[in-house]
C-alpha positions, 0 to 999 in steps of 0.5 A: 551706346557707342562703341570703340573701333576694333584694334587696327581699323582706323576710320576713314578719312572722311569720317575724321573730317566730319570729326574734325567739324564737329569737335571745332563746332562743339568747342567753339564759342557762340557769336554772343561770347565772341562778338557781342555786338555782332548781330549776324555774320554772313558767309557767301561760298562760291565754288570754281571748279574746271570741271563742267559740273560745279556746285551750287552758291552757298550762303550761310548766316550766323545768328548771335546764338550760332556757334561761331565756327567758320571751318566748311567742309569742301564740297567734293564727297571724295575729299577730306578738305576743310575750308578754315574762314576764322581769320575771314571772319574775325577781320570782318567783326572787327572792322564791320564793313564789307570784306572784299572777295577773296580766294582759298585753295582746298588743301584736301585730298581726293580718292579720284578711281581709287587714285590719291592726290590734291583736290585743288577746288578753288573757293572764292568768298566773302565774310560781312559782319553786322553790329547793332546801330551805334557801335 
């Protein structure tokens, strides 16, 4: 059973982003429907932070079943940044080689001691497609 928020209490803004991810996954094709000869896709997620406490590696790998849906979340659990790789990653189905590393800004914002502003967490990434042998 789900139930409507009462008048006047919006929710917050992290509860939007995970909104926002979950609708772009819920309408987003299958890697089958949007490549078909694309066996998997492979994300690589890099974070650099100034700050002495960074985050792990990530590395994500998509399936031809998987929802191609190239928008991750930043890392920061005080932010409402999504990091959009659909360009990423229709460049490197198209072309299938290996994409050079590339660099994004997170355009979020972050509650830092109740404070607003930028998060600025810079992600460096890269994208690679694999097709079947003899496409």
């Amino acid at each position: 059973m789900r139930f409507s928020q009462p008048v006047g209490r919006g929710g917050s803004k992290f509860e939007d982003r995970a909104e926002r991810l979950r609708r772009g996954r819920a309408a987003a094709p299958s890697l089958r429907e949007l490549s078909p000869l694309t066996t998997h896709v492979v994300v690589r997620l890099q974070f650099r932070a100034d700050e002495t406490l960074t985050h792990a590696d990530q590395s994500i790998v998509l399936y031809p079943g998987a929802r191609a849906y190239f928008g991750f979340p930043c890392p920061y659990g005080d932010c409402d940044g999504i990091y959009d790789l659909t360009l990423a990653a229709q460049a490197a189905m198209t072309y299938l080689r290996s994409r050079p590393t590339e660099t994004l800004e997170c355009s979020g914002t972050r509650s830092r001691h109740r404070l607003l502003g930028p998060c600025g967490l810079q992600l460096s990434y890269t994208v690679t497609a694999e097709a079947r042998a003899g496409s």
